[in-house]
N, CA, C and O of each residue as an XYZ file, in Angstrom:
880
protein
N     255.493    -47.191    126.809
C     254.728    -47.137    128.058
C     254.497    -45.666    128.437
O     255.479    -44.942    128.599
N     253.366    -45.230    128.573
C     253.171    -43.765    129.076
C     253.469    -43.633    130.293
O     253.531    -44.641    130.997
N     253.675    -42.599    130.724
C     253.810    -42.122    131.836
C     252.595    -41.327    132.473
O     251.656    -40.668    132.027
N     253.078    -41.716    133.786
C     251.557    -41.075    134.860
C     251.824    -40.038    134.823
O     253.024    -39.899    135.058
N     250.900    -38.377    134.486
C     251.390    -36.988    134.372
C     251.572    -36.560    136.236
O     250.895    -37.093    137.115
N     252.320    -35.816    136.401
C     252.301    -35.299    138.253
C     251.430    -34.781    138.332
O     250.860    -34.148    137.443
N     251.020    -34.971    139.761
C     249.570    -34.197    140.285
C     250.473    -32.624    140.463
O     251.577    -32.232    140.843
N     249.387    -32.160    139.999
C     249.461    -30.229    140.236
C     250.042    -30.221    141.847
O     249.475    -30.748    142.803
N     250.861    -29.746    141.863
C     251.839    -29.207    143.498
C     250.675    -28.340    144.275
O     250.779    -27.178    143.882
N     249.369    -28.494    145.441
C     249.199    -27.737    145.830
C     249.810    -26.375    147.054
O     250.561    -26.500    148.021
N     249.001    -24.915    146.405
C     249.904    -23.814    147.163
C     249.769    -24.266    148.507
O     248.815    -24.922    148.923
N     250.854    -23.857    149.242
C     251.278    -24.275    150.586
C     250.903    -23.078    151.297
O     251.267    -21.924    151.075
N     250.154    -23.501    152.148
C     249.007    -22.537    153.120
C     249.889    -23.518    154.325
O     250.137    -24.718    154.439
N     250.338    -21.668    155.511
C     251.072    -22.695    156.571
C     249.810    -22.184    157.534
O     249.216    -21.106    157.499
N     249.577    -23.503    158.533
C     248.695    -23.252    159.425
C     248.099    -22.851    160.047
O     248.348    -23.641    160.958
N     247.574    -22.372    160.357
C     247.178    -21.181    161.204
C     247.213    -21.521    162.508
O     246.612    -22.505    162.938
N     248.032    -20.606    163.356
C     248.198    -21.048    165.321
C     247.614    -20.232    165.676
O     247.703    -19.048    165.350
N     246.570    -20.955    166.765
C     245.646    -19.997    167.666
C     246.910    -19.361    168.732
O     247.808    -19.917    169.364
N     246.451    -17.797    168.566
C     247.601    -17.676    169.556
C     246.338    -16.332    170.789
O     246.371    -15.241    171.358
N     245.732    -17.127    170.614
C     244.438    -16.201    172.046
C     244.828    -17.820    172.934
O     245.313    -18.865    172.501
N     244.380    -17.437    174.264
C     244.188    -18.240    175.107
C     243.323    -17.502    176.119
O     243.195    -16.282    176.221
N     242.650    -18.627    176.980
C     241.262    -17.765    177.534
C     242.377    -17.814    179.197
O     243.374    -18.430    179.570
N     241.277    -16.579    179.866
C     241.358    -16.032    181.254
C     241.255    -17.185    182.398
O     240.147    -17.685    182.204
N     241.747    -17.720    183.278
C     241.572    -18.107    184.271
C     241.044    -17.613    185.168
O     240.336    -18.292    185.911
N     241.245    -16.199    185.376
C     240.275    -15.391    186.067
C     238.670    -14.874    185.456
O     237.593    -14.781    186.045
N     238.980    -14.653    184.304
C     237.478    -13.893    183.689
C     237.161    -14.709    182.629
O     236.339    -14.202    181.866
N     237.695    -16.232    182.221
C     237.455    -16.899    180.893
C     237.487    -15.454    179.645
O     237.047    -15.734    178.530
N     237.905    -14.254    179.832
C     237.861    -13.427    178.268
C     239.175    -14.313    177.750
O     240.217    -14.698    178.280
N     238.686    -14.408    176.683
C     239.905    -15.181    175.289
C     240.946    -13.801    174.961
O     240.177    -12.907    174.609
N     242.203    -13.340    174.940
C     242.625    -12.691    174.845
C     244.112    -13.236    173.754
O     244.267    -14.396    173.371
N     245.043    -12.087    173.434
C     245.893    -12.936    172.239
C     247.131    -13.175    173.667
O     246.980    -12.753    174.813
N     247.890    -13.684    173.321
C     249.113    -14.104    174.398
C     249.962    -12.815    174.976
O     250.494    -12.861    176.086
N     250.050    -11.497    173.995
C     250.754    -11.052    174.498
C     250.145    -10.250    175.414
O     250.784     -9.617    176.254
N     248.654    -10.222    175.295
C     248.012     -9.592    176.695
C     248.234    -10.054    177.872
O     248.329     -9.342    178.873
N     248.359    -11.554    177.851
C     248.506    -12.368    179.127
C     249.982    -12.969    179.681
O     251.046    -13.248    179.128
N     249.616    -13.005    180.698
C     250.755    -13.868    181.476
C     250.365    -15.742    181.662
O     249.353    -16.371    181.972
N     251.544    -16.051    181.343
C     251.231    -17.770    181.774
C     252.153    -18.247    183.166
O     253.230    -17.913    183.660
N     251.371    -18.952    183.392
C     252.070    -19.790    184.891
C     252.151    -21.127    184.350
O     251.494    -21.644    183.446
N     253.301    -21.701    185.243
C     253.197    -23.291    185.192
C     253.880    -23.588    186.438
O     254.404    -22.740    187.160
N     253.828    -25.517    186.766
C     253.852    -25.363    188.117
C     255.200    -26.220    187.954
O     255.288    -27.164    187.168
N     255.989    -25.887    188.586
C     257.391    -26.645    188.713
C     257.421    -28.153    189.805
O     256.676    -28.567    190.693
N     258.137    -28.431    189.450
C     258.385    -30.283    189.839
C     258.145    -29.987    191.760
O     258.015    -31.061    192.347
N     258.105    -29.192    192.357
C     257.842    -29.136    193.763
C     256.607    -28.625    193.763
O     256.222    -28.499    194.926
N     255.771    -28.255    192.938
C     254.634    -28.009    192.853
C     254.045    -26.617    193.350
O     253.128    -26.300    194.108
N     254.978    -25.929    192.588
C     254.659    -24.563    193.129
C     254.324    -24.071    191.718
O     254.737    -24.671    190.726
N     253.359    -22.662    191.625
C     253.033    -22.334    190.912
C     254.496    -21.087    190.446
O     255.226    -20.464    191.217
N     254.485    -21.097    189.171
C     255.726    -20.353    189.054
C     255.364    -19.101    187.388
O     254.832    -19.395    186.318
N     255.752    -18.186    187.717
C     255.300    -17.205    186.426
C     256.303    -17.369    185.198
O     257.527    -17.269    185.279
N     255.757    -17.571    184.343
C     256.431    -18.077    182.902
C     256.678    -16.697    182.129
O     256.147    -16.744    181.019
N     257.320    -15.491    182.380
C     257.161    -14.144    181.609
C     257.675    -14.166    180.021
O     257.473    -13.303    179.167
N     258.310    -15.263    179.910
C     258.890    -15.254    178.323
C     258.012    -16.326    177.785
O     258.190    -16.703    176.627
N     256.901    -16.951    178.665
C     256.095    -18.140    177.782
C     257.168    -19.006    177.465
O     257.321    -18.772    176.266
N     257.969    -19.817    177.763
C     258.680    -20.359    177.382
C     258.750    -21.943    178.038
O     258.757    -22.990    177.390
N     258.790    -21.814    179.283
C     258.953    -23.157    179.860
C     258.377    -24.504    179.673
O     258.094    -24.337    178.487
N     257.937    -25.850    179.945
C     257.858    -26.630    179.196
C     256.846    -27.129    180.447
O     257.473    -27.056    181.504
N     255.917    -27.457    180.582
C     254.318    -28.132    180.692
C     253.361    -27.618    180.520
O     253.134    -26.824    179.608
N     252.580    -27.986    181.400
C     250.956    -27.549    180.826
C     250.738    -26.148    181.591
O     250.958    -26.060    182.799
N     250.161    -24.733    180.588
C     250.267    -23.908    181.187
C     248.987    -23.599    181.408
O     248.032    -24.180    180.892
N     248.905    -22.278    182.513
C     247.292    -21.142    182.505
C     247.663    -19.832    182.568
O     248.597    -19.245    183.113
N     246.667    -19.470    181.845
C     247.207    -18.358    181.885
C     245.737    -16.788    182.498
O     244.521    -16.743    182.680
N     246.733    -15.972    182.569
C     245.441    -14.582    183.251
C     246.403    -13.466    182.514
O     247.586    -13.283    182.226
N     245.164    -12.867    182.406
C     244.995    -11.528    182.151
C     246.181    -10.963    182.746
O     246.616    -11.294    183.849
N     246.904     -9.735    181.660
C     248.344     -9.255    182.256
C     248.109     -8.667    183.005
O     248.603     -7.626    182.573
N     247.512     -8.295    184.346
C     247.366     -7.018    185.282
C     247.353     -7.856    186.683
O     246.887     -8.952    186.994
N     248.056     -6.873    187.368
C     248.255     -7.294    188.953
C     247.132     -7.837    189.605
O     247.132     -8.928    190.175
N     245.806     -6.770    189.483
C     244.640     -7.270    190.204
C     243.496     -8.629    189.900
O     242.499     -9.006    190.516
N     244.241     -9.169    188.547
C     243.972    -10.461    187.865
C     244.615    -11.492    188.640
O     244.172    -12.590    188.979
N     246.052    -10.806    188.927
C     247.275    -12.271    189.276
C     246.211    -12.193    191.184
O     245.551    -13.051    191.771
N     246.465    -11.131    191.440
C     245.933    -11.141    192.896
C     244.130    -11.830    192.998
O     244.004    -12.704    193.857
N     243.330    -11.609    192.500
C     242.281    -12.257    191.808
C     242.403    -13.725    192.157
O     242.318    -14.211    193.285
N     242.579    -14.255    191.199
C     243.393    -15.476    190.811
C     243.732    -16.401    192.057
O     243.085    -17.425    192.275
N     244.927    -15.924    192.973
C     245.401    -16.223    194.253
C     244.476    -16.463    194.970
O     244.291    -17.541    195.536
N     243.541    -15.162    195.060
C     242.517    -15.016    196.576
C     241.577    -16.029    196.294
O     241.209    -16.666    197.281
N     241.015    -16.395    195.029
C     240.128    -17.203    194.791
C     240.641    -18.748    194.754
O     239.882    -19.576    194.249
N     241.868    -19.158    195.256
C     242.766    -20.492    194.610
C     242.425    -20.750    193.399
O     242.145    -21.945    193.306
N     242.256    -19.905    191.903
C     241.704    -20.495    190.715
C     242.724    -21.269    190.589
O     242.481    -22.414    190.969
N     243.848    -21.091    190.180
C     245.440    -21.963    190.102
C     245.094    -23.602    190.063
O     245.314    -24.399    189.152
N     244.509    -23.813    191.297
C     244.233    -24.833    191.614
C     242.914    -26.073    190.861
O     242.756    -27.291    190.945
N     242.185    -24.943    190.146
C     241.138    -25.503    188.799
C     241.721    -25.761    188.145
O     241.699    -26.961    187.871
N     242.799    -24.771    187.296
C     243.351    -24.611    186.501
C     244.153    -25.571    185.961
O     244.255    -25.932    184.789
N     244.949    -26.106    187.367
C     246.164    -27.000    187.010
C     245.016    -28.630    187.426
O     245.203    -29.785    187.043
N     244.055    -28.161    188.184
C     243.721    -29.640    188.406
C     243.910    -30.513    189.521
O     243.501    -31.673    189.577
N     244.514    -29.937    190.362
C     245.092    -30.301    191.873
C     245.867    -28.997    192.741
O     246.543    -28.124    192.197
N     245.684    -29.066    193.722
C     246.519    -28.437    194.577
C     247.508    -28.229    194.440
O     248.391    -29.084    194.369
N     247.717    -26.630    194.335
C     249.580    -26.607    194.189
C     249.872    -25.271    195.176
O     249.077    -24.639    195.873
N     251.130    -25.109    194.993
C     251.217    -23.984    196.391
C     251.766    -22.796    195.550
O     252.390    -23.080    194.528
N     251.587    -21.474    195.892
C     251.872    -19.973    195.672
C     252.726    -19.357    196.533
O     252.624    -19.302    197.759
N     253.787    -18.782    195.663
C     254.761    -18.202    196.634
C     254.570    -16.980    197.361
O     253.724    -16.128    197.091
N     255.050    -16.958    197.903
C     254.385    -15.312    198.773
C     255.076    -14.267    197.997
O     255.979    -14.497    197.192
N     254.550    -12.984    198.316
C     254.348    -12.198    196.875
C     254.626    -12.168    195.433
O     255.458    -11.460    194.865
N     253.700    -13.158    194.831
C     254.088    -13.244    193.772
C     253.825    -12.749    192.766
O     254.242    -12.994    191.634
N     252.479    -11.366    193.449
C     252.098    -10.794    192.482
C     253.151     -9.503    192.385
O     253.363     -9.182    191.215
N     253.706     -8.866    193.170
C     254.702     -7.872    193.191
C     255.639     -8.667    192.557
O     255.757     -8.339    191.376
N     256.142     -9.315    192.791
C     257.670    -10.727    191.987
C     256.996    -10.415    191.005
O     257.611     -9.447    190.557
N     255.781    -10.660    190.100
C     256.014    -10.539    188.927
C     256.174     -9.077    187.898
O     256.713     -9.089    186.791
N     255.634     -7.988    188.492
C     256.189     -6.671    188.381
C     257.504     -6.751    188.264
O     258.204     -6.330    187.344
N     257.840     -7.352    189.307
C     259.926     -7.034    189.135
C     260.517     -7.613    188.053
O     261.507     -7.165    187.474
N     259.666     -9.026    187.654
C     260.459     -9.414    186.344
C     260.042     -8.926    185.409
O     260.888     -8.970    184.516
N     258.540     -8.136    184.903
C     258.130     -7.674    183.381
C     258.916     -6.287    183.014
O     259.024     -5.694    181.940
N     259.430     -5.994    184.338
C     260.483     -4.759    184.148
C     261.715     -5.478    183.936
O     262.309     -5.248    182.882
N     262.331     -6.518    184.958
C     263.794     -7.061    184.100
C     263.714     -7.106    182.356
O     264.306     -6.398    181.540
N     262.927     -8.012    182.184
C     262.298     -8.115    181.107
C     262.674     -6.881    180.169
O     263.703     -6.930    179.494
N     261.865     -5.820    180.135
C     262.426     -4.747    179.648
C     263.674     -4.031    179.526
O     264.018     -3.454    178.495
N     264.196     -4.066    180.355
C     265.863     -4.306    181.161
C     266.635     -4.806    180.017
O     267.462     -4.213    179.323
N     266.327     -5.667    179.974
C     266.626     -6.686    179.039
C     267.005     -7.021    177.844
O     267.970     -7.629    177.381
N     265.427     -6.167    177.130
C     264.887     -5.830    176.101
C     266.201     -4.508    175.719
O     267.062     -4.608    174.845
N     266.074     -3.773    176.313
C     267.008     -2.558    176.291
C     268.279     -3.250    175.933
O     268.597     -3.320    174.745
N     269.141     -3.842    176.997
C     270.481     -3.863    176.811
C     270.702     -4.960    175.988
O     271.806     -5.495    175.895
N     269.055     -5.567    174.985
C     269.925     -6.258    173.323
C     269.636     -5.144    172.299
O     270.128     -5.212    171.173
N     269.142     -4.503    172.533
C     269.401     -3.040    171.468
C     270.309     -2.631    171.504
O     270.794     -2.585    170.373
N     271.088     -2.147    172.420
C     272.737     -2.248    173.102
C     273.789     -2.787    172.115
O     274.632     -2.287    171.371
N     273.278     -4.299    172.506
C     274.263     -5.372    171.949
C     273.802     -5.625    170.234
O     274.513     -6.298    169.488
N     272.797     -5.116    169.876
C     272.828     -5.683    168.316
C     273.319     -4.343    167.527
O     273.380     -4.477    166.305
N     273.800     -2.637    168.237
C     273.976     -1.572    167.486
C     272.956     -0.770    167.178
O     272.986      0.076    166.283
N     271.765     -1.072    168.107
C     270.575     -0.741    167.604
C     270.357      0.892    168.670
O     269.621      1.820    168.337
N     271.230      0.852    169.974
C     271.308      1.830    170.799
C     272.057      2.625    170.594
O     273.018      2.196    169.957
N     272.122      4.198    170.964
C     273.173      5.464    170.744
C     272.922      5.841    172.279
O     271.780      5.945    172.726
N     274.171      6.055    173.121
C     273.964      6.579    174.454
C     274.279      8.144    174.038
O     274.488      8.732    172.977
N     274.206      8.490    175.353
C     274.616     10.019    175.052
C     273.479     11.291    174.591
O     272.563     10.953    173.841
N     273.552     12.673    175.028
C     273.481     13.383    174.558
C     273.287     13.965    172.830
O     272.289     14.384    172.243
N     274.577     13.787    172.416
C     275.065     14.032    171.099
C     274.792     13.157    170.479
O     274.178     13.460    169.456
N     275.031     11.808    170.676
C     274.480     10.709    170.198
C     273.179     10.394    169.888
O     272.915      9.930    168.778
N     272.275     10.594    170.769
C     270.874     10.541    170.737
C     270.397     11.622    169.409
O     269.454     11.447    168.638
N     271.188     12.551    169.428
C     270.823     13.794    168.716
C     271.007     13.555    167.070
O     270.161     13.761    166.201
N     272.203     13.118    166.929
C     272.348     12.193    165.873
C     271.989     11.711    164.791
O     272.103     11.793    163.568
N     271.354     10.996    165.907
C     270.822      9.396    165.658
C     268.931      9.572    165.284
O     268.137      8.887    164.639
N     268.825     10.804    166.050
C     266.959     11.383    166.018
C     267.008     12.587    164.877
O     265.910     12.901    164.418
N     268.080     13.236    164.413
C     268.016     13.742    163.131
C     268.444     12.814    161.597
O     268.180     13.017    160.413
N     269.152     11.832    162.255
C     269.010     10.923    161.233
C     267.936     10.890    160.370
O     267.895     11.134    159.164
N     266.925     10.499    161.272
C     265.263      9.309    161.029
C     265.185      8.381    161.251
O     264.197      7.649    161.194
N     266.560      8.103    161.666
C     266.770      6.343    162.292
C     265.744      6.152    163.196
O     265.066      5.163    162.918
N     265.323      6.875    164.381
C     265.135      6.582    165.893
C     264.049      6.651    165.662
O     263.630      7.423    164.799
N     263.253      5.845    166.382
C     261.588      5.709    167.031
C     261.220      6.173    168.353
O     260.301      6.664    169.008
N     262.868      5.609    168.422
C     262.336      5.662    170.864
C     263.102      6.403    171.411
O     264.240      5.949    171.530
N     262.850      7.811    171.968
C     263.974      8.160    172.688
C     263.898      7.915    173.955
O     263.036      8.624    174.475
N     264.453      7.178    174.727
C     263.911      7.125    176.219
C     265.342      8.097    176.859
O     266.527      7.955    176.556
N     264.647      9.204    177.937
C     265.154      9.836    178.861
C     265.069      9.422    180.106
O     264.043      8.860    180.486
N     265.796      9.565    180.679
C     265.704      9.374    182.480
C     264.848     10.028    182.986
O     264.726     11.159    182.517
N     263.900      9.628    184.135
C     262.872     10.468    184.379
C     263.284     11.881    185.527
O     262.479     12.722    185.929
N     264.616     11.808    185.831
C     265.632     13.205    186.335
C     266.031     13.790    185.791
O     266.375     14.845    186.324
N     266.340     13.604    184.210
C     267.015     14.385    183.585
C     266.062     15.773    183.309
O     264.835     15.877    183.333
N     267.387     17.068    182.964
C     267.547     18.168    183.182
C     266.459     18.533    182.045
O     266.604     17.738    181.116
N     265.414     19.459    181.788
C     264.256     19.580    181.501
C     264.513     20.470    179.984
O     263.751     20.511    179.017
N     266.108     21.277    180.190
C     266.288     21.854    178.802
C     266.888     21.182    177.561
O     266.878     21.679    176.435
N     267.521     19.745    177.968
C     267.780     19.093    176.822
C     266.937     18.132    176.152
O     266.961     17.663    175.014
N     266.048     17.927    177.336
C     264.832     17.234    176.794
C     264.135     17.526    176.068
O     263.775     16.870    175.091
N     263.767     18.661    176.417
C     262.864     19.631    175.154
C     263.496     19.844    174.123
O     262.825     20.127    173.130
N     264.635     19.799    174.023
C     265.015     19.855    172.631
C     265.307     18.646    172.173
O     265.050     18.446    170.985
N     265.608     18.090    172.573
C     265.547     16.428    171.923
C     264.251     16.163    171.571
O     264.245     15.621    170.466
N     263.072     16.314    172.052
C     261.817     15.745    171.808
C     261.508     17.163    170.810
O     260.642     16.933    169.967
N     261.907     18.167    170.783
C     261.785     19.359    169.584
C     262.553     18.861    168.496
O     262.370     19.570    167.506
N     263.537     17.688    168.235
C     263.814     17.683    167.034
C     263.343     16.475    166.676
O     263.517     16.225    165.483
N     262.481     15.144    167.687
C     261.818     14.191    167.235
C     260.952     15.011    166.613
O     261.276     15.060    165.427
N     259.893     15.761    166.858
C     258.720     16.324    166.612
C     259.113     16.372    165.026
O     258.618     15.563    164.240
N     260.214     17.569    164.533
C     260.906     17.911    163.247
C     260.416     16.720    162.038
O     259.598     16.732    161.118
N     261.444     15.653    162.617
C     261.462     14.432    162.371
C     259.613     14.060    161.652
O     259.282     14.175    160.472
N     258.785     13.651    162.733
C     258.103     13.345    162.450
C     257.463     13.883    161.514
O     257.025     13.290    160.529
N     257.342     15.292    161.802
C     256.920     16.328    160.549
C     256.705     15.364    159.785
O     255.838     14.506    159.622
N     258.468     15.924    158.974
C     259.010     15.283    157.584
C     258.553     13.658    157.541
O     257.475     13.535    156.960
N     258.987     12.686    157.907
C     258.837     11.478    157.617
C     257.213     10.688    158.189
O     256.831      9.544    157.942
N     256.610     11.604    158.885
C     255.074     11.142    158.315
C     254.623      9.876    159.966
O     253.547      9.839    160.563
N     255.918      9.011    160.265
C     255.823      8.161    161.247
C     255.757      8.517    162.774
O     256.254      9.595    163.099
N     255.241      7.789    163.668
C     255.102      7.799    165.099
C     256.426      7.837    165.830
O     257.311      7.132    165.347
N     256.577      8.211    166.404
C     257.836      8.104    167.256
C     257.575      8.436    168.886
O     256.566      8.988    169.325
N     258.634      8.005    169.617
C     257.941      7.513    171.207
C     259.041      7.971    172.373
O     260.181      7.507    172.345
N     258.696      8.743    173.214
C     259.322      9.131    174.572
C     259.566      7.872    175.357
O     258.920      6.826    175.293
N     260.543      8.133    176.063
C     259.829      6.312    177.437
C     260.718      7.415    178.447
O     261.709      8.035    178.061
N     260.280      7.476    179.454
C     260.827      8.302    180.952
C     260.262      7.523    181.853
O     259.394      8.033    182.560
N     260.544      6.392    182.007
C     260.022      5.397    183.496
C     260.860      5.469    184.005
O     260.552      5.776    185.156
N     262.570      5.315    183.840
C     263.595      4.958    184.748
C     264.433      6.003    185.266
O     264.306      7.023    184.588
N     264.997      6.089    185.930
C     266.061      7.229    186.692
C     267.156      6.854    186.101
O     267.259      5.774    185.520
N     268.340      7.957    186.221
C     269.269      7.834    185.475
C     270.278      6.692    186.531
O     271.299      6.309    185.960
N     270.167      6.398    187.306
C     270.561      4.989    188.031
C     270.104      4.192    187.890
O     270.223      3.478    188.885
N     269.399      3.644    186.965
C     268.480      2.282    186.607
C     268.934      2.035    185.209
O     269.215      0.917    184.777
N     269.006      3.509    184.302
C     269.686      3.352    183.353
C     271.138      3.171    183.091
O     271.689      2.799    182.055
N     271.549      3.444    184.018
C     272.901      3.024    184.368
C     272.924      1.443    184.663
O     273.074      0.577    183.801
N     272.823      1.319    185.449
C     272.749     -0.196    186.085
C     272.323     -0.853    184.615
O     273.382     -1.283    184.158
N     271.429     -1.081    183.825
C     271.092     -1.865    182.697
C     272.151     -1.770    181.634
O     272.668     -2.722    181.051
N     272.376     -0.632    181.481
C     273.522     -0.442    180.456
C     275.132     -0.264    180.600
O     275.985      0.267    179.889
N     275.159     -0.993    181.924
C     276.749     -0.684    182.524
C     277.572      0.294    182.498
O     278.670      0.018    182.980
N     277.433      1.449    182.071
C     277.680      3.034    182.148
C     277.077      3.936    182.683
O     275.853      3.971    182.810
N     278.090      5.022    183.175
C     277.954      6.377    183.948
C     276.911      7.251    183.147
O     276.789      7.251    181.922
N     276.194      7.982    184.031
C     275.606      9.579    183.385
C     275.089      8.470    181.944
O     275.710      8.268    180.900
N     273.783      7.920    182.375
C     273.123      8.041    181.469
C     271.900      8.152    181.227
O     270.961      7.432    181.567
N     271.936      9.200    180.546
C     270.289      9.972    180.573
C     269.766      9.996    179.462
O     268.584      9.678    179.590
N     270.023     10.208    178.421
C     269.613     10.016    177.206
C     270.187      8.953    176.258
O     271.390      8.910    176.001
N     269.044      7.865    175.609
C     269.666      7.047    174.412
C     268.329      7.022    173.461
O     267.109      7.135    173.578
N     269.211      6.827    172.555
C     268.349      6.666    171.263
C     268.036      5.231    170.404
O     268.908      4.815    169.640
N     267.284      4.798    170.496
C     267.050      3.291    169.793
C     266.221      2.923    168.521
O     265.023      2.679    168.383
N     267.135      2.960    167.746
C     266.781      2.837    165.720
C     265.610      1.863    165.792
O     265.267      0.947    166.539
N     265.199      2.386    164.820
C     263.824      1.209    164.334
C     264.350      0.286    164.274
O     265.552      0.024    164.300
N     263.133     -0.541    164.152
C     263.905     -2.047    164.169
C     262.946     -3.442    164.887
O     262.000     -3.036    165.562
N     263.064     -4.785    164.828
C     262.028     -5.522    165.549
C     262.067     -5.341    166.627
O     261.071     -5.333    167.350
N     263.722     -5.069    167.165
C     264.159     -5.073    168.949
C     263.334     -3.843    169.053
O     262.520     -4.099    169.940
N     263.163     -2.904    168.708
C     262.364     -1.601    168.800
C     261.231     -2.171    169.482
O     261.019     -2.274    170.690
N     260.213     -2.693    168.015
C     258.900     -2.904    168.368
C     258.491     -3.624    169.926
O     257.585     -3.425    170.736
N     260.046     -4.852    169.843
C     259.709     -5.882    171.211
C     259.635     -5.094    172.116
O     258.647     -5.237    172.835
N     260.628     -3.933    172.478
C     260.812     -3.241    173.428
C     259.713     -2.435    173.396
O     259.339     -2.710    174.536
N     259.123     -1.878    173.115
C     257.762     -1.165    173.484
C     256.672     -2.093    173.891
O     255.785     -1.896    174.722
N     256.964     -3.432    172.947
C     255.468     -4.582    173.425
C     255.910     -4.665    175.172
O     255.113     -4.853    176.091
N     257.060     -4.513    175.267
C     257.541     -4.660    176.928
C     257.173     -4.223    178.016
O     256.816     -4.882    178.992
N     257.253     -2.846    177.884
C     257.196     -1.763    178.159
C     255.510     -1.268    178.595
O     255.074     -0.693    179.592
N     255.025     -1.646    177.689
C     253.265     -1.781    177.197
C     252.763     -2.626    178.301
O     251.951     -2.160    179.100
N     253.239     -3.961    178.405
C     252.457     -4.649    179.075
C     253.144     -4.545    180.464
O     252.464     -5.026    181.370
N     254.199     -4.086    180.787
C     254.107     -3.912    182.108
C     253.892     -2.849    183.022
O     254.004     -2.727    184.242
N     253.373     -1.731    181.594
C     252.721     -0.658    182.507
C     251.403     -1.278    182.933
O     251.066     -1.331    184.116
N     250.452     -1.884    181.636
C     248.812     -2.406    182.335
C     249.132     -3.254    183.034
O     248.143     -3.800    183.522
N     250.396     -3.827    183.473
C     250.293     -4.844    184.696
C     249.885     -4.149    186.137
O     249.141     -4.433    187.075
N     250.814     -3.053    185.779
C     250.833     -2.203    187.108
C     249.944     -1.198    187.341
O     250.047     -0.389    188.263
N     248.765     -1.238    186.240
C     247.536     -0.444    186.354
C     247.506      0.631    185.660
O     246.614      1.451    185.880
N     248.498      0.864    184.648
C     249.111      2.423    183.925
C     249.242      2.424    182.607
O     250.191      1.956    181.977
N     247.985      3.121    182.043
C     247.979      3.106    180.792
C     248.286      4.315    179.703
O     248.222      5.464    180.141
N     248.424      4.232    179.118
C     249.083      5.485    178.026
C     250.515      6.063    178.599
O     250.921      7.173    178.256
N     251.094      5.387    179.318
C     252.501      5.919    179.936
C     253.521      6.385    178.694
O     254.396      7.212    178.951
N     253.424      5.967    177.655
C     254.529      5.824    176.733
C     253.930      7.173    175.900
O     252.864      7.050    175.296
N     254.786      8.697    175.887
C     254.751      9.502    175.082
C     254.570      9.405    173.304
O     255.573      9.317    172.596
N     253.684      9.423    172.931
C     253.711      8.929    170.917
C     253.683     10.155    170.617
O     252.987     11.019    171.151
N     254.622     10.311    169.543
C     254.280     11.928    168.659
C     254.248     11.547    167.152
O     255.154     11.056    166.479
N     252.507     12.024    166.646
C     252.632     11.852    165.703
C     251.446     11.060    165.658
O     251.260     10.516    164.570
N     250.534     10.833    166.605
C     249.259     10.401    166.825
C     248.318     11.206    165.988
O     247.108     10.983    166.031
């Protein structure tokens, strides 16, 4: 009795996910990480989804304050979801406060995976290594160690050809507070995906807040 020969195994092509979703405010189709999504919680309030994560039907706008405020003044929310729902009072400032936790965040798992060097000496290190991409300084700190820290990223870049990035948004009490330690003004954070996330962070909640090119690149 012969046997039936196997059909040829076709190559496995994985799907392709649309990952644009259009404007509630301006219908522009944009990719997700430009935008913010809302969804409306079981009391029927509209509520900001910053990690995309939560579980019904979402809408979403354009990442910038004067979109979310937009949005509000016009009740789009209310197209959107399909019925009446209610908005909390300031929720366009509330969401500023979380795309910075967020970052916050972002920071203290660089922290926790070994991916951070606090310190002075550390930072210094860690940026003559070639390890480091990001040096973020406190935006108080003392103006002569900075320059030389960002004088030996520069070095760096020279030689190894890659971009590397300042961040000075926070005071050295903010950096404290995130990273549960004293006097901290300078850290250094190794390449890495937590890297990249942390700048996608960083990125979108400066154009939230209307501020673009905030993030120092050397090597542009």
């Amino acid at each position: 009795m012969s046997e039936t020969p196997n059909k040829p195994v076709q190559n496995f092509k994985p799907k392709q996910v649309d990952d644009t979703r259009k404007c509630v405010a301006t219908s522009t189709v944009l990719e997700k990480p430009q935008m913010l999504r809302f969804v409306v919680s079981p009391d029927n309030l509209v509520t900001p989804d910053i990690k995309a994560k939560l579980p019904g039907r979402g809408a979403w706008v354009t990442a910038e304050k004067t979109m979310v405020e937009q949005v509000i003044a016009k009740n789009l929310f209310n197209k959107a979801f399909k019925h009446k729902v209610k908005i909390m009072d300031g929720m366009a400032d509330l969401i500023g406060d979380l795309l910075k936790k967020d970052v916050f965040d972002a920071i203290s798992i660089c922290r926790k995976s070994g991916d951070l060097q606090m310190g002075h000496l550390k930072a210094e290190e860690s940026i003559l290594s070639g390890r480091t991409r990001i040096y973020v300084v406190a935006n108080d700190a003392g103006k002569d160690t900075r320059k030389k820290l960002t004088a030996k990223m520069r070095t760096i870049v020279a030689k190894k050809g890659k971009k590397c990035y300042i961040i000075d948004h926070f005071s050295t009490a903010e950096l404290e507070k995130c990273l549960g330690q004293s006097k901290v003004i300078h850290v250094a954070i190794k390449t890495g995906p937590m890297a990249v996330s942390l700048l996608a962070k960083i990125e979108k909640w400066d154009r939230y807040n209307g501020k673009q090119n905030m993030i120092t690149i050397i090597g542009e």
